[in-house]
N, C-alpha and C positions, 0 to 999 in steps of 0.2 A: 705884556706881562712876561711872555717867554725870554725874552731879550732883556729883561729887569733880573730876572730870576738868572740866569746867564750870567750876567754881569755879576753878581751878588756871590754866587758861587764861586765865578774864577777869584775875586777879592779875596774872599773870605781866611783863607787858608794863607796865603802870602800876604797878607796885613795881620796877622795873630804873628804870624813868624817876624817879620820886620820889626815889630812894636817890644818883641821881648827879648831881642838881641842887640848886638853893639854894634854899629855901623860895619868895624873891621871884621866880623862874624857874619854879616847878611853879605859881604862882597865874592865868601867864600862859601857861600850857603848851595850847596848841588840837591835839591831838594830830598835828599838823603836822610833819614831819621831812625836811629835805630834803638830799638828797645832790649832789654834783657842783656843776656847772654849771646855771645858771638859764638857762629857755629860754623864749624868747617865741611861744606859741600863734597860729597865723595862721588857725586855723578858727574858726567861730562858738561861742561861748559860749553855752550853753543850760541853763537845769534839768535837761535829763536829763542830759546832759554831766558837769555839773558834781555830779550826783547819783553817776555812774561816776568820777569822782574820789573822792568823798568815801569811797564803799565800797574804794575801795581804799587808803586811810589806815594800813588795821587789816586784812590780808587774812587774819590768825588767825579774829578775831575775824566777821569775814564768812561765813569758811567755817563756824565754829561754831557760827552762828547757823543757816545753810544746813542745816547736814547734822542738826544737832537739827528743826528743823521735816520735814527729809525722811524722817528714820525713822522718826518718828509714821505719818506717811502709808502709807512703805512695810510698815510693820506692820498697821497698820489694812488696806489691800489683802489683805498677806496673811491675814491673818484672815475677810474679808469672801471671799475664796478659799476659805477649810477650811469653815468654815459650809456656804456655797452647794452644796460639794460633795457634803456629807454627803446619802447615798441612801435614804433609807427603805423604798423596794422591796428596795433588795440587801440590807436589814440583818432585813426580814420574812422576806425567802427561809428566811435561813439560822436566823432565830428561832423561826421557829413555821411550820408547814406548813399548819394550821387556822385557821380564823375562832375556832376554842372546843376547848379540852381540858378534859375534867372529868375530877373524881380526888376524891380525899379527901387533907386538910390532909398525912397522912401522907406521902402519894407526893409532892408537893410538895414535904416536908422528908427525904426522902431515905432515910423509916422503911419503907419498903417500901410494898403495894399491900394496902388492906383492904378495897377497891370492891365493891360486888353489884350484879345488870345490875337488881336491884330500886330503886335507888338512881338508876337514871339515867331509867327512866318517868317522871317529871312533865317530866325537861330534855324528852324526844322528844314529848309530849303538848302541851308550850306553847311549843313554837320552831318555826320552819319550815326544813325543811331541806335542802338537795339532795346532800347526800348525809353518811353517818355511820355508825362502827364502832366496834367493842373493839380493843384491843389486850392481850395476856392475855400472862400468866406461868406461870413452875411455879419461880419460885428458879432456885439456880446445879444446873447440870447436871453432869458431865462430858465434855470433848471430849478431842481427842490431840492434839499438836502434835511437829514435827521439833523435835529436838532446839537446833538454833537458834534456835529463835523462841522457844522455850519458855527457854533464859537472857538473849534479850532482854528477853522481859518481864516474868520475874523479877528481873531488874536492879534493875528500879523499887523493890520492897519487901526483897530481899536483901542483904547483904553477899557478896563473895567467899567469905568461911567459911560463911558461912549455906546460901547457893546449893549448894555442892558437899555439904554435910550434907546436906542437902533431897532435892536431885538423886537421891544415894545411896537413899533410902527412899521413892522418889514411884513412882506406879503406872505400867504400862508397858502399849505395846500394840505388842509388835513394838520398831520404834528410835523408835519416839513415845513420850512423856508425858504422863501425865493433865493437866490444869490443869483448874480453875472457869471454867464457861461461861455463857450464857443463851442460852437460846430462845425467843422470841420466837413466841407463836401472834397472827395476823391477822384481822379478817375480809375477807373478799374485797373488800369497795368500797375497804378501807383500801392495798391492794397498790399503787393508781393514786400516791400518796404518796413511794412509794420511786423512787430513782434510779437506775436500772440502768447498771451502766459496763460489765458481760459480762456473756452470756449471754441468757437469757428466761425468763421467771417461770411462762410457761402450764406449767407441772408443776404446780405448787404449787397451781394451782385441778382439778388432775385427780381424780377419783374414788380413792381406794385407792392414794395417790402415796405414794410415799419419795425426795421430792425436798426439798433443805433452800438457800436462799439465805445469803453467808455474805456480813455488814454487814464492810467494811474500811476504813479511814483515809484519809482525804484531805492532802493537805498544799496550805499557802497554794495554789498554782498548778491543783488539781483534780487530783492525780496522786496514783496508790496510792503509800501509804507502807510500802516492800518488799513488793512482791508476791512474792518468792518462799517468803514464808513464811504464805502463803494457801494454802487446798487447791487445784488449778486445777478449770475447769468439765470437768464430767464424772468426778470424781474420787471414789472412796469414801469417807464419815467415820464414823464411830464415835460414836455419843452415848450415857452414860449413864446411865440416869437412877434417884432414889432410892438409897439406902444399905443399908450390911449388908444382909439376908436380902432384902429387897426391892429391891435393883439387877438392872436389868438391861441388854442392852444392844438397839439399833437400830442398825443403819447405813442411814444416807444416800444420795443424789447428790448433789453440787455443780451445780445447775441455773444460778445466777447469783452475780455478786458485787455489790451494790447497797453505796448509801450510805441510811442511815437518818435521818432528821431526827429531832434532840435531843429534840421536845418529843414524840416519839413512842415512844421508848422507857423505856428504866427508871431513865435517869439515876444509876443507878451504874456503876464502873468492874470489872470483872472482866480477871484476868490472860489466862483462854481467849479462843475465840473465841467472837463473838456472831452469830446466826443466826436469822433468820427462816424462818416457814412458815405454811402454811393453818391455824385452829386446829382445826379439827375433826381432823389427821391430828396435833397434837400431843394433845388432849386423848384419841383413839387411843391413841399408843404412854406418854403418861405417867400417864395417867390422869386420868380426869374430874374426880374431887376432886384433883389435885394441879394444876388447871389456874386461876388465879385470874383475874378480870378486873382489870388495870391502870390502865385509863383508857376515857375514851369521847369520842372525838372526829365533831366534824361544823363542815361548810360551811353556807353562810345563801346564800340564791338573787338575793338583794339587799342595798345598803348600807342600806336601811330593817329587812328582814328582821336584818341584824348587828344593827341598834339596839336593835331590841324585843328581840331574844335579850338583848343585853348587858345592857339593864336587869334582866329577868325575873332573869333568872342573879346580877346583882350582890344584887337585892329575895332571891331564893334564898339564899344562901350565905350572907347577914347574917341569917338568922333562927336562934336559937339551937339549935333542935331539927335543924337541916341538916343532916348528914354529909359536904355538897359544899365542894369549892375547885373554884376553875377558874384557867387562864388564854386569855388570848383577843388577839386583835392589837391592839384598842384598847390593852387591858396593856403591850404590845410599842410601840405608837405613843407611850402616853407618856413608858415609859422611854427611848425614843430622842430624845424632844423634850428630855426634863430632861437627858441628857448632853450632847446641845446646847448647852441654855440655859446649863450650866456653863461651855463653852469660850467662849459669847457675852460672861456679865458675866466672866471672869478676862480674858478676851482684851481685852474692853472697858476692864477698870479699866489694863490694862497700857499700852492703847494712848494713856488719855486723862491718865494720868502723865507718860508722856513727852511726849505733844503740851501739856498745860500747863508743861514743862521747857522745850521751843522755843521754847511763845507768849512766855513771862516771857527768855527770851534775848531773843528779840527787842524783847521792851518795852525792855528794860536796854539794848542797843545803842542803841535811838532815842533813851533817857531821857538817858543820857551822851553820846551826841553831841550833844544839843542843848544839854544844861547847858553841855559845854565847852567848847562852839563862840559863846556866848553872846556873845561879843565881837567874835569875826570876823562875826557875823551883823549885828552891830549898825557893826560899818567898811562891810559894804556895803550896807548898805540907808543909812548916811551916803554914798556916792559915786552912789547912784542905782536899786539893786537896789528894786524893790515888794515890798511884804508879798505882791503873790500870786504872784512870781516865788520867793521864797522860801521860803514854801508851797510851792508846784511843788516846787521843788526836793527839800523834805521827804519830800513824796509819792511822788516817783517813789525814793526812798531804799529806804522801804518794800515800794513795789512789788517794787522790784527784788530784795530779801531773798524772798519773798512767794513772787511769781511765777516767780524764781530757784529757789526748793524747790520748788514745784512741778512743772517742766520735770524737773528732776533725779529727782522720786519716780517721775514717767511713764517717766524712761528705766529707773529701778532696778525699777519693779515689772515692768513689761517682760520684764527681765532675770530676775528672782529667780522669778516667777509659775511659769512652766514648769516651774524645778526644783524648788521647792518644791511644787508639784503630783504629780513621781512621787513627793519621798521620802515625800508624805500616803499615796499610793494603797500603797505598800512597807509603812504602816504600820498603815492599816486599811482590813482588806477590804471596808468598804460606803462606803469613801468613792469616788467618780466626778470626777476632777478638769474643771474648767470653768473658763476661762480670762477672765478679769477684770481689767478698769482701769476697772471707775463708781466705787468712790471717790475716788481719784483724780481723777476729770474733777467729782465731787460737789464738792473739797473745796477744787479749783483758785479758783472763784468766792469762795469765804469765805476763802479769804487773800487776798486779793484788796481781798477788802472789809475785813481789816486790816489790809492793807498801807497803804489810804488813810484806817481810822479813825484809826489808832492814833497815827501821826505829823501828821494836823491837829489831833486834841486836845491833842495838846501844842503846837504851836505856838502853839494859841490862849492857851493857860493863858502861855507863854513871851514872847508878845506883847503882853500884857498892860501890860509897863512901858514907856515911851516909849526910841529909840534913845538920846538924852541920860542917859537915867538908866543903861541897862545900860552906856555909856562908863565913866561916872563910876565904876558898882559895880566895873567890869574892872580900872579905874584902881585903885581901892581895893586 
């Protein structure tokens, strides 16, 4: 569209012109047009003067050139803006809580947890660590939910008809409903992990506790996503665990409501609630075989200690006989570099499209002003004008298209920076907006310097044939 609209403009004005003149009249046509009364000038005539006349001949065509070299710019800024902003601490936070998760391929791929604590001996034996734990399962449990929470979250995989069928034949405890839950058993180092938004956890490392932590949703802003369809702290729940002849039930305290980091738990989606605890009081009430290990996470005590682990682990997990996956923050550092490097070359190829659409306007303005001015240039260098008055003159033409865009990209980035900076941070959470105009001030100097290549190489090529001769060609 820009390149249509481009096109459409440079036409417009020199097809109105050709169409209403007589051939012998458009050969001599210096795009010159004058209205009124002629008025005689009593200030000093100068190159740059006379460069501010000549731009204003065509003020379409001025501004077109103008505002194509300044959206390049102003694009490029904002882009050189999104990059710079992007966080890699806010985006580890919320990525990975560990230097190193290990698992097996299946928990990875969402097949559930086939890990044995036999399995993760060689990781603890050749890493060094400051601190590391299980995180353990038993599958989906039973919990209760009010009855509204329990058709909200049914929503998701129900219909209207499905829902109120369901409703009718689902298990009851009192005005609650059963739904599919997990529980989540810990080991004690791994508790420092969790996020507590109410409450306190020291239940849950007590002796002989019936205390249960229950993980709830955050939305963009860190705020529970309907708390009132949480149990509140201090409140009784009900879990049950095991089927037919072998269910039974436990009840709870709601000691805390925390937030859970992703790479910590079982990465699938259950309609109950989800809930942590100490694992020794789950593998207690559900039983020791029915308690599996999930995952086994740990921290490195240095960024040397990460290294040696990360190789060991990656030399691990490539040998055929392994059982192991991992993932680890390097993992998380490159993916966030490659979604980077995505926005740098699209952003890049978009910005240097348009800025070779400006550059080539502006070649085209210079090119056609000089071709058709070929005759007026050659009347006054006959009355006394110098080849390097004339020159000057060319130059500062340039300049001033140049360093015209210029000034204009500094006032627009300016402007647009700020806003374009909340609606970044409105759109991803690990971006950190930071306020910038170096391209900008980078890019001021190289127009600059095509403001002044571009229009002496063509004069030189231009000046090439003697004023007598361009006469005669004009005459022609």
């Amino acid at each position: 569209m820009f390149a249509l609209l481009t096109v459409l403009f440079s036409c417009a004005r020199p097809g109105r012109i050709a169409g209403n003149v007589s051939p012998v009249e458009a050969v001599r046509y210096t795009e010159v047009q004058r209205k009124g009364k002629k008025q005689r000038a009593s200030r000093r005539v100068t190159p740059f003067s006379m460069a501010c006349a000549n731009l204003g001949r065509s003020g379409k065509k001025t501004v077109l050139v103008v505002v194509s070299l300044s959206l390049a710019v102003v694009l490029l800024n904002v882009l050189a803006t999104f990059l710079g902003g992007f966080n890699m601490d806010k985006y580890l936070s919320q990525r990975s809580c560990a230097d190193f998760v290990v698992s097996t391929p299946d928990y990875f791929n969402y097949r559930g947890f086939t890990l044995t604590e036999e399995d993760i001996l060689p990781v603890q034996e050749n890493t060094e660590q400051s601190l590391g734990g299980f995180a353990y399962g038993t599958g989906l449990v039973k919990m209760y939910l009010p009855e509204d929470a329990w058709r909200y979250e049914a929503s998701y995989y129900l219909g209207d008809q499905d829902l109120e069928k369901f409703l009718k034949s689902a298990q009851r405890d009192g005005d609650k409903i059963a739904a599919d839950s997990q529980n989540e058993g810990l080991d004690a180092a791994l508790f420092s992990k969790l996020t507590v938004l109410e409450g306190d956890l020291s239940p849950l490392t007590q002796p002989d506790n019936h205390a249960i932590a229950i993980e709830v949703s955050l939305d963009d802003y860190g705020k529970v996503v309907h708390p009132e369809y949480y149990p509140a702290i201090g409140e009784t729940v009900k879990v049950t665990y095991g089927s037919g002849d072998t269910a039974h039930d436990v009840s709870y305290t709601v000691c805390a409501w925390v937030e859970t980091p992703y790479d910590m738990g079982s990465r699938f989606y259950s309609m109950g609630y989800q809930a942590v605890m100490g694992v020794e009081s789950l593998r207690r009430d559900a039983g020791s075989d029915n308690v599996l290990p999930m995952l086994y996470l740990f921290d490195t005590p240095s960024p040397e200690a990460e290294a040696a682990a990360e190789d060991y682990l990656f030399r691990l997990s490539g040998s055929a006989t392994c059982p192991l996956a991992y993932e680890s923050k390097a993992t998380h550092r490159a993916h966030f570099r490659e979604f980077q490097m995505t926005f740098a070359i699209l952003g890049g190829l978009l910005c240097a499209i348009i800025g070779i659409v400006g550059i080539l306007n502006f070649f085209n303005a210079m090119m056609t002003s000089i071709l058709s001015r070929r005759r007026e240039f050659a009347v006054l260098q006959a009355v006394g004008q110098t080849q390097r008055q004339l020159k000057a003159m060319l130059v500062w033409e340039g300049l001033l298209y140049t360093l015209g865009s210029g000034l204009i990209s500094l006032l627009l980035s300016a402007a647009v920076n700020p806003l374009a900076g909340r609606l970044l941070e409105n759109a991803y959470w690990f971006y950190s907006y930071r306020y910038t105009i170096t391209p900008v001030l980078l890019i001021i100097p190289v127009f600059a310097l095509l403001g002044y290549v571009i229009p002496a190489v063509m004069y030189r090529q231009a000046a090439k044939q003697s004023v007598v001769e361009r006469l005669r060609e004009a005459e022609a």
